[in-house]
N, C-alpha and C positions, 0 to 999 in steps of 0.2 A: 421495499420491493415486495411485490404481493404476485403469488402465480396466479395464472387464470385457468382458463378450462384446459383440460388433456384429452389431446386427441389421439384415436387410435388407427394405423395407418390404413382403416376402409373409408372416410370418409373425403381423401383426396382422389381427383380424379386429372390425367391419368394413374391409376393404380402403380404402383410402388413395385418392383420385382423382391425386395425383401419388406420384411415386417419392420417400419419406422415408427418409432411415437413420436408426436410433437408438443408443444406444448406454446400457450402464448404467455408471456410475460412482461408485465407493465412497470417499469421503473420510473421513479420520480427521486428529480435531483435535491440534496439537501437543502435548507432552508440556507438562506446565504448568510446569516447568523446563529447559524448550529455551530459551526465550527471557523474559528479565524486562526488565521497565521499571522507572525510578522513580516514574515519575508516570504511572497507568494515565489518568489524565483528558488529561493533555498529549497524548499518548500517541494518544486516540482522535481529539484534535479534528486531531493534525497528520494522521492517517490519513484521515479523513474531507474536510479540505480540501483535500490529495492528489488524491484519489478526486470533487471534487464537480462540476467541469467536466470534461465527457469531453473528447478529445481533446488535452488539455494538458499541457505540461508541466511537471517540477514548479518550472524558475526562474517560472511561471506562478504554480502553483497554492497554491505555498509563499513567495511573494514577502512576505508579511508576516510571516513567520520566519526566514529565510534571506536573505544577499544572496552574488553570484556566489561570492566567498571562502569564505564559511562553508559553501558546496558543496564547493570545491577542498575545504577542513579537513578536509571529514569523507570526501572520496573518493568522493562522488558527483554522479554527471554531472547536470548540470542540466537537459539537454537530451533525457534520460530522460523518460518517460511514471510514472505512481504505476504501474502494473500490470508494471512491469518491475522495481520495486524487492520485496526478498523481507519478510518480518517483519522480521529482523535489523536490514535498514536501517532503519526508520521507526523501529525502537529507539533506532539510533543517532543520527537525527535527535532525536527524542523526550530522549534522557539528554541533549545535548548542548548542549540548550536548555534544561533541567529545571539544570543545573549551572550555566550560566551562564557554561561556559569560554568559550564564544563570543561572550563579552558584548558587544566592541566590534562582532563581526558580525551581531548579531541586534537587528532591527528594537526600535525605541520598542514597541511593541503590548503585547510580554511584559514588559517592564520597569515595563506600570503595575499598579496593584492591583486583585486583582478590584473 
């Protein structure tokens, strides 16, 4: 992601009754071999319950995949927010439970069938 120009709010017309700044910013999505999952569906749902209470963290927000240990295992901090963590990790979370290495550390939840 790369910002582009910033705008100060005289250049909109009509004029703004407060002072806004803007700014344009151009994202480009990752290459589609930066990073792979095994299990694109794991994968979404650990991201999204990550992501689905703000302010939390993830021994919170991942409690029914993870317990303290299986954070130490994989090297990350539990006391982390999802928005701090990059792609990479949530892969690494995601393989990690998708394999099963973490079995003794990972809640009943994933061990039943769909």
């Amino acid at each position: 992601m790369c910002a582009g120009k910033q705008f100060e709010h005289g250049p909109f017309y009509p004029p703004f009754t407060r002072k806004v700044n803007s700014a344009v910013v151009r994202m480009a999505p990752l290459a589609a071999n930066e990073v792979r999952v095994r299990n694109e569906k794991l994968f979404a749902e650990i991201v999204a319950a990550a992501f689905g209470q703000r302010r939390k963290t993830l021994r919170n927000t991942l409690k029914n995949y993870l317990d303290e240990s299986g954070f130490r295992q994989l090297g990350i901090d539990p006391q982390l927010r999802a928005e701090n963590l990059g792609v990479a990790e949530f892969a690494r979370i995601s393989d990690a439970l998708n394999n099963l290495s973490l079995a003794p550390l990972i809640l009943t939840r994933l061990t039943r069938a769909d």
